[in-house]
KOLMARLUM-989200 format. One record per residue (C-alpha): z, x, y; residue in one letter; residue number from 1. Coordinates in Angstrom, 1 decimal. Layout:
REM residues N
+--------+--------+--------+---------+-----+
:     pz :     px :     py : residuo : num :
+--------+--------+--------+---------+-----+
:      Z :      X :      Y :       a : NUM :
...
+--------+--------+--------+---------+-----+
This chain:
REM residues 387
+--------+--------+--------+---------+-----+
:     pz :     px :     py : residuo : num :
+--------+--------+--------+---------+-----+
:    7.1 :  -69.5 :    9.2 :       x :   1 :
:    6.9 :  -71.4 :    6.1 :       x :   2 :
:   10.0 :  -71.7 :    4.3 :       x :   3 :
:   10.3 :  -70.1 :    0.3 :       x :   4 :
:   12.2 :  -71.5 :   -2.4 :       x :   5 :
:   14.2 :  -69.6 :   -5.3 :       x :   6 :
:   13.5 :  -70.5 :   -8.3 :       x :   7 :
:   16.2 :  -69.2 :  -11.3 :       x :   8 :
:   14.8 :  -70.3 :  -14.5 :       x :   9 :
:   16.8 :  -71.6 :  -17.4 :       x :  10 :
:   15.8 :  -68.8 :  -20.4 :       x :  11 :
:   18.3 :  -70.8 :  -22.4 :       x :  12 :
:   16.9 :  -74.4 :  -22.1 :       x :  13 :
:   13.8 :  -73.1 :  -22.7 :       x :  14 :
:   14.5 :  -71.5 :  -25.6 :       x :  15 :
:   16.2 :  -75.0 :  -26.3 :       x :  16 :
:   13.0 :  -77.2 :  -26.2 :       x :  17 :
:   11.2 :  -75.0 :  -27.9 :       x :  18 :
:   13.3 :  -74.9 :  -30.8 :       x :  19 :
:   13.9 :  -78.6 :  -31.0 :       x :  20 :
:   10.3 :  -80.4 :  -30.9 :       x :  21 :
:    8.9 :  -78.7 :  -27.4 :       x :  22 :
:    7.3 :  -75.5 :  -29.0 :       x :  23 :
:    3.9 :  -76.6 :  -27.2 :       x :  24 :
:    5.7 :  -76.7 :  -23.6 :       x :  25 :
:    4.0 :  -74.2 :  -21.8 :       x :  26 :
:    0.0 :  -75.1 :  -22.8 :       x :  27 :
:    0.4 :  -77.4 :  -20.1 :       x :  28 :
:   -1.5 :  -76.5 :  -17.3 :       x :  29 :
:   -0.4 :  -80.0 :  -15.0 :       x :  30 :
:   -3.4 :  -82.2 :  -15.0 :       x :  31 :
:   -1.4 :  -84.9 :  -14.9 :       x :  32 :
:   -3.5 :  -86.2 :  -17.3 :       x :  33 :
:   -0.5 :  -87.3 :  -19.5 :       x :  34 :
:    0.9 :  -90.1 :  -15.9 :       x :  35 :
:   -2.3 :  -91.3 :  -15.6 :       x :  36 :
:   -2.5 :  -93.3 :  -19.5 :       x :  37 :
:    1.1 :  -93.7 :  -19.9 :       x :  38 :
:    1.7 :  -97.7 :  -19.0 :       x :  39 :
:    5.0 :  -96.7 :  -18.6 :       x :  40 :
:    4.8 :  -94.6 :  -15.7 :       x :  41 :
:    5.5 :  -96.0 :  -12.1 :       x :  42 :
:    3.5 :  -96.1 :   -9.1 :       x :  43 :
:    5.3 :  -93.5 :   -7.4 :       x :  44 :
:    6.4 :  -89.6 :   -8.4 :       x :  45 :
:    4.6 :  -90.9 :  -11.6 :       x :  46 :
:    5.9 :  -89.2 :  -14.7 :       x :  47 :
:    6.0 :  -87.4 :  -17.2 :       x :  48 :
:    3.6 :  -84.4 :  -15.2 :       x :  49 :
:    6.7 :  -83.4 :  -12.8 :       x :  50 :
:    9.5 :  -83.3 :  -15.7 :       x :  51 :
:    6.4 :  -80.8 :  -17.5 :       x :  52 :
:    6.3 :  -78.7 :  -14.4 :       x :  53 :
:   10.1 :  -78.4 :  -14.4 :       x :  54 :
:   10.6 :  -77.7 :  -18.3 :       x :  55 :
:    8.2 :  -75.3 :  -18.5 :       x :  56 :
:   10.4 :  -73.6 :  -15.0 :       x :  57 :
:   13.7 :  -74.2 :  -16.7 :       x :  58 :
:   14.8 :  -76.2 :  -14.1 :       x :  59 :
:   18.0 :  -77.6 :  -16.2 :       x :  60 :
:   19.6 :  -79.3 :  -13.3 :       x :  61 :
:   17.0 :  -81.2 :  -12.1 :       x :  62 :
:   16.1 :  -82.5 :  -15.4 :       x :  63 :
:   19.7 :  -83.5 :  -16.5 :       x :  64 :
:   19.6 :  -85.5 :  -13.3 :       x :  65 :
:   16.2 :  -87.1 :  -13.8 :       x :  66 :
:   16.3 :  -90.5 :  -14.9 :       x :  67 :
:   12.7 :  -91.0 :  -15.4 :       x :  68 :
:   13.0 :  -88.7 :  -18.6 :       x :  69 :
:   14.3 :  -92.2 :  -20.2 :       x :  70 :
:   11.3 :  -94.1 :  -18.8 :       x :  71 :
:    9.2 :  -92.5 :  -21.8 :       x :  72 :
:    9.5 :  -94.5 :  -25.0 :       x :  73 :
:    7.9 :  -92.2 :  -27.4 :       x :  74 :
:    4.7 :  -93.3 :  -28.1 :       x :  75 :
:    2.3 :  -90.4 :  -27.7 :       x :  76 :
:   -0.3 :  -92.0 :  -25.5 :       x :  77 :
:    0.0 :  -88.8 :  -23.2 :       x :  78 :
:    0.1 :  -86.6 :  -26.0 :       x :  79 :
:   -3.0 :  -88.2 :  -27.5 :       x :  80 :
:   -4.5 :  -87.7 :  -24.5 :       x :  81 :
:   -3.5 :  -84.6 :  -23.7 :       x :  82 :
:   -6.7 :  -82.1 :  -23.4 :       x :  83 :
:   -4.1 :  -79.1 :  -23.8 :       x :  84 :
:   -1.8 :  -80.2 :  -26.5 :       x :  85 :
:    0.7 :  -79.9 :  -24.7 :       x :  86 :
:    2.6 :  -83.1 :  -25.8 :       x :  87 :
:    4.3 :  -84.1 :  -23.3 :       x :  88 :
:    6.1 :  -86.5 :  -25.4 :       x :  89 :
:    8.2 :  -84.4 :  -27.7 :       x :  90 :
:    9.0 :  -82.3 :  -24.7 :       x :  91 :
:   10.6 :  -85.5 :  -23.3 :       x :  92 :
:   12.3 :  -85.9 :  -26.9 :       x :  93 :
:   13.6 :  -82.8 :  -26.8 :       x :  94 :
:   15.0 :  -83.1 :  -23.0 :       x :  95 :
:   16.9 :  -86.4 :  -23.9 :       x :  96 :
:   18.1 :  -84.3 :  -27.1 :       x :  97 :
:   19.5 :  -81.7 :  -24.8 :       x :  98 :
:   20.8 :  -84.3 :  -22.4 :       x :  99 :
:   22.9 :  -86.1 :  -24.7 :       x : 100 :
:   24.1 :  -82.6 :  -26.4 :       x : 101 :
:   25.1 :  -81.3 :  -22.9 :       x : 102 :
:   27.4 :  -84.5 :  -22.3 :       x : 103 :
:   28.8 :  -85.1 :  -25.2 :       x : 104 :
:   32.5 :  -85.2 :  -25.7 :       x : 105 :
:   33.9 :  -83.0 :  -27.8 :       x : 106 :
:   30.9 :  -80.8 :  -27.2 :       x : 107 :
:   30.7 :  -79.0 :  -30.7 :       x : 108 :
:   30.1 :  -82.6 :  -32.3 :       x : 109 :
:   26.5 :  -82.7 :  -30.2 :       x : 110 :
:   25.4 :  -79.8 :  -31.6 :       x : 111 :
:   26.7 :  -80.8 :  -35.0 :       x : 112 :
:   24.8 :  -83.5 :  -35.5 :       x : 113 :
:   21.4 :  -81.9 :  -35.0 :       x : 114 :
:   21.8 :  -79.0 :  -37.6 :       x : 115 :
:   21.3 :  -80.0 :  -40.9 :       x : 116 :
:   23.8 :  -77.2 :  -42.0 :       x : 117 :
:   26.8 :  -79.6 :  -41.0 :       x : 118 :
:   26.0 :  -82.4 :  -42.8 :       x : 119 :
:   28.1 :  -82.5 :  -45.6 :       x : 120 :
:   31.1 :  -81.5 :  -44.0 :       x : 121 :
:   30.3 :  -84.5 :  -41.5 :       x : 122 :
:   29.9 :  -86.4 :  -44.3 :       x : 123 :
:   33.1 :  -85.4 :  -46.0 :       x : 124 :
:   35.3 :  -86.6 :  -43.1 :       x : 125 :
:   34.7 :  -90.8 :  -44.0 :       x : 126 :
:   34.6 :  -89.8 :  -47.8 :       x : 127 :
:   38.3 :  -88.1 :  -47.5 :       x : 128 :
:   39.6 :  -90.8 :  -45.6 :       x : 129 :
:   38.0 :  -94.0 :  -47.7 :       x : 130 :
:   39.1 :  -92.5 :  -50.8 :       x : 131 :
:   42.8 :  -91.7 :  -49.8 :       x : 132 :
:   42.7 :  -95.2 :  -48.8 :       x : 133 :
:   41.5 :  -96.2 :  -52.0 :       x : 134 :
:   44.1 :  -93.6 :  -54.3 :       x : 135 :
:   46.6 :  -95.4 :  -52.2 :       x : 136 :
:   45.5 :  -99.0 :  -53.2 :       x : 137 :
:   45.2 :  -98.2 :  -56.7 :       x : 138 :
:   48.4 :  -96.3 :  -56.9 :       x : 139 :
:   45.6 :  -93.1 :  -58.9 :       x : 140 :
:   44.3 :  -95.8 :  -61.3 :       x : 141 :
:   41.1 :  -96.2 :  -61.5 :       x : 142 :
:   40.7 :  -97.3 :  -64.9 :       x : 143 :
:   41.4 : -100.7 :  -63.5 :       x : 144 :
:   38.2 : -101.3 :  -61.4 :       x : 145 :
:   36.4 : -101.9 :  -65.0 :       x : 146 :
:   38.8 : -104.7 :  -65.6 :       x : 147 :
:   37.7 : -108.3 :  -64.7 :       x : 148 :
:   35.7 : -109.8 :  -61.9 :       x : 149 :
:   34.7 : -108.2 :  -59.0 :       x : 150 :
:   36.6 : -108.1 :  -56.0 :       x : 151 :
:   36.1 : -105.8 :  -53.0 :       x : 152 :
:   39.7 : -106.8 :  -51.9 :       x : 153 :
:   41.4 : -105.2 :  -54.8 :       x : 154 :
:   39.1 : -102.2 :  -54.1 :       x : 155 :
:   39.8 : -101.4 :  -50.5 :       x : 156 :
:   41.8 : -103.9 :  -49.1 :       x : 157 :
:   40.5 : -105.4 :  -46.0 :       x : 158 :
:   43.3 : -105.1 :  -43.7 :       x : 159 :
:   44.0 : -101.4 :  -44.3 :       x : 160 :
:   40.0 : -100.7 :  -44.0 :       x : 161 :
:   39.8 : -103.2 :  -40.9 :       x : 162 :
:   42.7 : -101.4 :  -39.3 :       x : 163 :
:   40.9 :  -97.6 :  -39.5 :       x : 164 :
:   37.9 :  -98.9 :  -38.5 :       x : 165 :
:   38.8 : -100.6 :  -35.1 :       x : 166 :
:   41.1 :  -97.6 :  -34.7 :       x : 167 :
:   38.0 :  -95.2 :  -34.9 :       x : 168 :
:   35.7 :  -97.4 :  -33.3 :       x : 169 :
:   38.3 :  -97.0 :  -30.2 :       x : 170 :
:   38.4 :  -93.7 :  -30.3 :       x : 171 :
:   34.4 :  -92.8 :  -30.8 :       x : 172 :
:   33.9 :  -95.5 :  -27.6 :       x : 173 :
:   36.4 :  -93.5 :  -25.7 :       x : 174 :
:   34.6 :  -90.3 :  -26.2 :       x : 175 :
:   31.0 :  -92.0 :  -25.7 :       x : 176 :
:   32.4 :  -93.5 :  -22.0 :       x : 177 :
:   33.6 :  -89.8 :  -21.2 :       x : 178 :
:   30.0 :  -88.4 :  -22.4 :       x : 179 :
:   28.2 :  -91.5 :  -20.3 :       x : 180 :
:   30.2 :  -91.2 :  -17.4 :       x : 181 :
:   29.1 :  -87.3 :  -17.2 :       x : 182 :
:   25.4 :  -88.6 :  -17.4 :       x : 183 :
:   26.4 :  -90.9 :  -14.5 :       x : 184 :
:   27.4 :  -88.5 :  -12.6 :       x : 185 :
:   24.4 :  -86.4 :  -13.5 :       x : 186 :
:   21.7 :  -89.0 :  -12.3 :       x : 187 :
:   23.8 :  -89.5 :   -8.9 :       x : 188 :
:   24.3 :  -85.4 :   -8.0 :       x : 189 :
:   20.9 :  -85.3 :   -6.9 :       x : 190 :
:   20.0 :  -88.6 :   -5.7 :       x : 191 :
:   22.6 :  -90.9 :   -4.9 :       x : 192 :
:   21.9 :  -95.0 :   -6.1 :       x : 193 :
:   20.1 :  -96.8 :   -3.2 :       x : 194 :
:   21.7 :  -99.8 :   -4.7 :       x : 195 :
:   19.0 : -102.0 :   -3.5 :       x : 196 :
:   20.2 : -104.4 :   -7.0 :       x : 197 :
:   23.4 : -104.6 :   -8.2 :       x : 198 :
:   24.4 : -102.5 :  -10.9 :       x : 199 :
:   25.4 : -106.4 :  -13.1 :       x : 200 :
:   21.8 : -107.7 :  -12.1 :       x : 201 :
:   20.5 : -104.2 :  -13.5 :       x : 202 :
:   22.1 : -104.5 :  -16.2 :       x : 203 :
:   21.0 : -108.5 :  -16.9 :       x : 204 :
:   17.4 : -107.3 :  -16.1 :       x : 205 :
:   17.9 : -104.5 :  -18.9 :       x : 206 :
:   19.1 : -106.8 :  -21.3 :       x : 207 :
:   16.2 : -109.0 :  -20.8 :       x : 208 :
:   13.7 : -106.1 :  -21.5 :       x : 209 :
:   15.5 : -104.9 :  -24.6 :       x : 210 :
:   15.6 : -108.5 :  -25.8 :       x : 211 :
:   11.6 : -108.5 :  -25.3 :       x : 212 :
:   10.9 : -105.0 :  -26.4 :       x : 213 :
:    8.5 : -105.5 :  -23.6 :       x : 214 :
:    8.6 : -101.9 :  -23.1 :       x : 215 :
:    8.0 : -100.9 :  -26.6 :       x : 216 :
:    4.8 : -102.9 :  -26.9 :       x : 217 :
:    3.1 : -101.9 :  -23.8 :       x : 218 :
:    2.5 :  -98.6 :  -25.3 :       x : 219 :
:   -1.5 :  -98.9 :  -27.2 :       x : 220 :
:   -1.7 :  -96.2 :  -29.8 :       x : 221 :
:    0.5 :  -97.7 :  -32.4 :       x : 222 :
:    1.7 : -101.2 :  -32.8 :       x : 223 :
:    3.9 : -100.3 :  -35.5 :       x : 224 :
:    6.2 :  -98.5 :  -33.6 :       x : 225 :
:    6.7 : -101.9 :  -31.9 :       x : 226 :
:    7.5 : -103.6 :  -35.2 :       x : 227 :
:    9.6 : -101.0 :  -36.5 :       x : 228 :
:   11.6 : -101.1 :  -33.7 :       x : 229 :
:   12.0 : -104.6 :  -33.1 :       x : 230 :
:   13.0 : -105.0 :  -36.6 :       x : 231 :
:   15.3 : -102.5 :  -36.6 :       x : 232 :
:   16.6 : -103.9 :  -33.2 :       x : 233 :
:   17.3 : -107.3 :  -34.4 :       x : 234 :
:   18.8 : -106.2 :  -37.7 :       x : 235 :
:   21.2 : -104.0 :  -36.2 :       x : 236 :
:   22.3 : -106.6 :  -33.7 :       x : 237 :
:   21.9 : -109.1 :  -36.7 :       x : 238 :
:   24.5 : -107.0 :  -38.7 :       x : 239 :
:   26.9 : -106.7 :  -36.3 :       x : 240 :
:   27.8 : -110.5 :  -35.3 :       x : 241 :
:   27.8 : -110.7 :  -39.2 :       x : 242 :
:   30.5 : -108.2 :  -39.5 :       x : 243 :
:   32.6 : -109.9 :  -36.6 :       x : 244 :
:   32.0 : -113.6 :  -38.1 :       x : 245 :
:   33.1 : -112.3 :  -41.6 :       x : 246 :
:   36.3 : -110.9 :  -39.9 :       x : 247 :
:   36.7 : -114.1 :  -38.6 :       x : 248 :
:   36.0 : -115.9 :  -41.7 :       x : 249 :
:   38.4 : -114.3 :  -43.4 :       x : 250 :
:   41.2 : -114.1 :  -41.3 :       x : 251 :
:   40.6 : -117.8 :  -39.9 :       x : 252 :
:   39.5 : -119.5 :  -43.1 :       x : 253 :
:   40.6 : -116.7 :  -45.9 :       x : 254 :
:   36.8 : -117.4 :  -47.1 :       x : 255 :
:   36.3 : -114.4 :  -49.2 :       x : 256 :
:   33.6 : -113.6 :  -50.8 :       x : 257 :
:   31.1 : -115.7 :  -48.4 :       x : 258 :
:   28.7 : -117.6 :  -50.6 :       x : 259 :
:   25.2 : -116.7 :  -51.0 :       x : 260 :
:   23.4 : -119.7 :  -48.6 :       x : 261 :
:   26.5 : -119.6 :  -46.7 :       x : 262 :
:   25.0 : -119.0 :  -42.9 :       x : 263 :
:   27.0 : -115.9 :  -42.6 :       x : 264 :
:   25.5 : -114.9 :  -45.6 :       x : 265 :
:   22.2 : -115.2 :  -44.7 :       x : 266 :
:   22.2 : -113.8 :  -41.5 :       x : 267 :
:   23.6 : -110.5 :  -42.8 :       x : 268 :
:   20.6 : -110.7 :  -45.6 :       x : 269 :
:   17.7 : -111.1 :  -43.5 :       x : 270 :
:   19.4 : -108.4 :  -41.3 :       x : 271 :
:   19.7 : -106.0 :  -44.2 :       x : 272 :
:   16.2 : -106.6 :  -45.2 :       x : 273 :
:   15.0 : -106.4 :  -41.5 :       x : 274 :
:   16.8 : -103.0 :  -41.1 :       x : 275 :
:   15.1 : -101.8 :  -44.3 :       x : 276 :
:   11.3 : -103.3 :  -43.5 :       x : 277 :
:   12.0 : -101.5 :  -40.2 :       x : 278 :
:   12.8 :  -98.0 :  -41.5 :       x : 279 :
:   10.0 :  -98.2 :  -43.7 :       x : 280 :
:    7.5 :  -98.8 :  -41.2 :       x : 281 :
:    8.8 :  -95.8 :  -38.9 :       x : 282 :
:    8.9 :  -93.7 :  -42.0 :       x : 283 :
:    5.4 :  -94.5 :  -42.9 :       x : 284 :
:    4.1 :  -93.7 :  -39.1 :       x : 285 :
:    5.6 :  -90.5 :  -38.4 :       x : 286 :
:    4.0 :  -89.1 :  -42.1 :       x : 287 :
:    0.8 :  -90.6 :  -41.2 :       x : 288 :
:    0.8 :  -89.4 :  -37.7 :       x : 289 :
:   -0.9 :  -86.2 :  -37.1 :       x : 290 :
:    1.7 :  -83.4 :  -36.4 :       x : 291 :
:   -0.9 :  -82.7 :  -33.4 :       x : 292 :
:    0.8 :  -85.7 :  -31.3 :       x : 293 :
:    4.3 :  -86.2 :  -32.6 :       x : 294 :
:    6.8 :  -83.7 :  -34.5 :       x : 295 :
:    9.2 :  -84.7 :  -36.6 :       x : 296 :
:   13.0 :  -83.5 :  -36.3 :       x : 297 :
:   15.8 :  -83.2 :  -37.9 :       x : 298 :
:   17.6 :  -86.0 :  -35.8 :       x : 299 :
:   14.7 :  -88.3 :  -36.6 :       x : 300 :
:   15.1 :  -88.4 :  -40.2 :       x : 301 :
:   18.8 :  -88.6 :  -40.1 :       x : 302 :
:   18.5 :  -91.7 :  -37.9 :       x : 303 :
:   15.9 :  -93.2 :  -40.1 :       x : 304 :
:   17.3 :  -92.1 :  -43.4 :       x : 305 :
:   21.0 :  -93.6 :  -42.6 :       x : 306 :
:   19.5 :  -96.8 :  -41.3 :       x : 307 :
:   17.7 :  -97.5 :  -44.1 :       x : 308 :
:   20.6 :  -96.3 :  -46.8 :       x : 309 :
:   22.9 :  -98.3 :  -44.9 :       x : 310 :
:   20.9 : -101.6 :  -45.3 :       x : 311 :
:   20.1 : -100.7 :  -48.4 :       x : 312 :
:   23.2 : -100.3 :  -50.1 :       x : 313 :
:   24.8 : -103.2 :  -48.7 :       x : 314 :
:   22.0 : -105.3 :  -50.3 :       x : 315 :
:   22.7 : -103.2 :  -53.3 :       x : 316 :
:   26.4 : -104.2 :  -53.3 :       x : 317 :
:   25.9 : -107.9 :  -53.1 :       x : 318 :
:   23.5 : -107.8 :  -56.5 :       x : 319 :
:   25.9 : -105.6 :  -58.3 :       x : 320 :
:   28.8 : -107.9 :  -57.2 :       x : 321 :
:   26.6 : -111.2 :  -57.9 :       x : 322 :
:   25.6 : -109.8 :  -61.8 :       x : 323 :
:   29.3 : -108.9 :  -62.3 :       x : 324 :
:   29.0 : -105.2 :  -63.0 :       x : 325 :
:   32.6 : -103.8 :  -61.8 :       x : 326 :
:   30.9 :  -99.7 :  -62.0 :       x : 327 :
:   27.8 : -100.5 :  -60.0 :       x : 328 :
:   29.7 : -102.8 :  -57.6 :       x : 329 :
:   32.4 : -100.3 :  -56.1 :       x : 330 :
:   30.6 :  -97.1 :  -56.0 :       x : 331 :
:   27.7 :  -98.6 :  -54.6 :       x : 332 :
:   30.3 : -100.3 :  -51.9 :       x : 333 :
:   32.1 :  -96.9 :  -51.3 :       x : 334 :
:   28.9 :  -95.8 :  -50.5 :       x : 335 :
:   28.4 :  -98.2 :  -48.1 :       x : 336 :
:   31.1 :  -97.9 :  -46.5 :       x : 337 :
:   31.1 :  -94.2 :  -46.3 :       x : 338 :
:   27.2 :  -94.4 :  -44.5 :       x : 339 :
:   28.3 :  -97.2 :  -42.5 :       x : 340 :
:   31.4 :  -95.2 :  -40.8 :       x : 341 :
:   29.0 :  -92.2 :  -40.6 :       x : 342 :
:   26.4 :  -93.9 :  -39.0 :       x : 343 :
:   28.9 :  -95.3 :  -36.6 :       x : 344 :
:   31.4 :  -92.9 :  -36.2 :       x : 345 :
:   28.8 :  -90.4 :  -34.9 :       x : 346 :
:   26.5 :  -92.8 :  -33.2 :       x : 347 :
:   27.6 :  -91.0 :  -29.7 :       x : 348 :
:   26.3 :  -87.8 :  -30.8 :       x : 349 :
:   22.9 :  -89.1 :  -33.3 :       x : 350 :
:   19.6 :  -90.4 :  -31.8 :       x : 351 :
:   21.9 :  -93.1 :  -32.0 :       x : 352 :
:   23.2 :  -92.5 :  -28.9 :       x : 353 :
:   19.6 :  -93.4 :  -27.2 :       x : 354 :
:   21.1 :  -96.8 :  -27.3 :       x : 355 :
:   23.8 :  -96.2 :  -24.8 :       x : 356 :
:   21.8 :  -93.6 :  -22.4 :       x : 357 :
:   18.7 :  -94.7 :  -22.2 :       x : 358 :
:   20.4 :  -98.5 :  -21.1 :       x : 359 :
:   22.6 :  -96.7 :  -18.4 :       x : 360 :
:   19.6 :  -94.7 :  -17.2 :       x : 361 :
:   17.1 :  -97.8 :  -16.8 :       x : 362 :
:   19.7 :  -99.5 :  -15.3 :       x : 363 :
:   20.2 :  -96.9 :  -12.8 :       x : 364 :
:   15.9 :  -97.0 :  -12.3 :       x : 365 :
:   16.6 : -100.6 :  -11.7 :       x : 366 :
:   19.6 : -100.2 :   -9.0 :       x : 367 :
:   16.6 :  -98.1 :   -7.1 :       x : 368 :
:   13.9 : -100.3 :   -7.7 :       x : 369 :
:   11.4 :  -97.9 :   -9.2 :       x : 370 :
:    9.2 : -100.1 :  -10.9 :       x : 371 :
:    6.0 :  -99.5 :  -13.7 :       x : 372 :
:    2.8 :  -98.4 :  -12.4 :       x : 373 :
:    0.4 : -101.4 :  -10.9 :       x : 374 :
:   -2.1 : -103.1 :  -12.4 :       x : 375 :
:   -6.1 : -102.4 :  -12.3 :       x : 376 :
:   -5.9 : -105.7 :  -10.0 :       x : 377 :
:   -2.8 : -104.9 :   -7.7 :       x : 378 :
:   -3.8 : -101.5 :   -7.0 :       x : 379 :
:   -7.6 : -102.8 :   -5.6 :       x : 380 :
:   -5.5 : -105.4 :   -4.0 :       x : 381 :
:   -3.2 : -102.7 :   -2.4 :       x : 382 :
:   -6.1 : -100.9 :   -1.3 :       x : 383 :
:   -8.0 : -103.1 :    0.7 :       x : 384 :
:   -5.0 : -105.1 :    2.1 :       x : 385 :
:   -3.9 : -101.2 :    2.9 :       x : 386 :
:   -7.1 : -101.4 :    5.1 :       x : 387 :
+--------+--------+--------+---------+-----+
């Protein structure tokens, strides 16, 4: 006698997709039309058709422990080609939404950053503590900052700022690792690692791909996506080793401000203005894409929008300190600074987070060797070597 299975579905997580990007979940009628154009998908248990069967069951478990939900890059191919319109793709969006909500640490901050409703208070948190740092540097005299040349010192004085920061950042990491270890453990409860690489030659391999975007660009619809990303990508990274070498700079060599043409300099310029090229171009596609393949979230705007602000300002900052203009100068700088620690503060809980799940994820893929679908070429050759 054939054995029957149980299934309990999830109401909840239902409920959950559809309210976050996935309204269009349960048009799909599993074609599996959405594997077969997705470049992305591998050869085997091709995706995204079983994690559609699954969402549209509210099977929670088995999705929270599905790696291959990270596989999918976002570019709508399969919900282009959807003949349903089902779009698959935001139902994946809105999976890896509930993913990173589910193992975030403390969990009322994953659902906070997804409801438009909490963000001034999130927003207060940085302001209240930049500007009792900066009350307490100017001893509650702020008639001073109109008085001679600009200097971001005298405004908020590096050590102090350098010493919350790091002291955050520590903090923020330590909650991340406690959210990514409870997605480790997710991906393993179901199907152990087969370890067939090791998990530092996974992790070279992912660096490697990240470093290409190879992944990015082997989706056809929309090149832009590539370019948006890759400029984003590189400006981020760009910004950061600028951050660390102007630490350095200063503490080192007390170089402060940094020259214009200084190398420094530049790097952190043409990372501003890659950042900002970068969030225009993703702006631009997601109004001119048709809401029939991709919906637009909260989460994505937020992203987006604090990105670009971020760049932005800082660009903004060095004109108004350049031209001499104390006013413009340190309120554009405070800010800065108060987007930059929001943006970074939070990334564990953002779209921001992608960064760090979608990594550990892949790497996981490439401990158990599942690899992209085969060519045109290798799958004849596979055939007829089969035979």
């Amino acid at each position: 006698m054939e054995s029957r299975t149980l299934i309990q579905p999830d109401v909840k997580f239902i409920s959950y997709l559809k309210n976050n990007g996935g309204d269009t979940l349960k048009k799909c009628y599993q074609c599996a039309s959405c594997s077969v154009v997705c470049s992305l998908s591998p050869q085997h248990e091709a995706f995204p058709r079983k994690e559609m069967i699954s969402a549209s069951w509210g099977q929670k478990d088995n999705l929270l422990s599905d790696p291959d939900v990270w596989l999918c890059h976002g570019c709508s191919d399969c919900s282009t080609h959807c003949p349903r319109g089902a779009k698959p793709s935001n139902v994946l969006a809105a999976i890896r939404a509930y993913i990173i909500e589910s193992c975030a640490f403390p969990s009322f901050m994953g659902k906070a950053l997804k409801n438009s409703k909490y963000l001034f208070p999130l927003l207060l948190v940085p302001i209240i503590v930049l500007f009792a740092l900066l009350y307490d540097n100017l001893n509650g005299n702020f008639a001073q900052l109109g008085e001679g040349t600009v200097k971001f010192a005298n405004f908020l004085p590096h050590g102090t700022l350098e010493m919350f920061w790091i002291g955050g950042n520590v903090l923020i990491f330590a909650f991340a690792a406690i959210g990514l270890l409870r997605f480790w453990k997710n991906l393993t409860l179901l199907s152990p690692p087969k370890e067939k690489k090791s998990f530092v030659n996974a992790v070279i391999g992912m660096v490697t791909e990240f470093i290409s975007h190879k992944h990015f660009k082997a989706c056809k619809q929309d090149s832009s996506r590539f370019w948006g990303h890759l400029l984003i990508f590189y400006g981020f990274i760009g910004a950061m080793i600028t951050a660390g070498l102007a630490v350095m700079a200063l503490v080192v060599f007390e170089l402060s401000p940094i020259p214009l043409f200084h190398p420094i300099k530049i790097l952190g310029n043409l990372s501003g203005i890659a950042m900002v090229i970068g969030c225009i171009i993703f702006a631009v596609h997601r109004l001119k894409t048709n809401t029939n393949k991709i919906v637009n979230t909260y989460s994505d705007w937020l992203l987006i929008t604090f990105v670009f602000l971020v760049s932005f300002t800082g660009l903004l900052t060095q004109t108004f300190r350049i031209v001499d203009v104390p006013v413009l100068a340190y309120s554009t700088y405070f800010i800065h600074m108060v987007l930059i620690f929001f943006l970074l503060w939070y990334a564990p809980y953002s779209k921001l987070a992608h960064m760090f799940y979608r990594t550990l994820a892949l790497v996981y893929l490439r401990q158990n060797g599942r690899e992209k679908k085969m060519t045109m070429f290798k799958s004849f050759a596979f055939f007829f070597f089969k035979l």
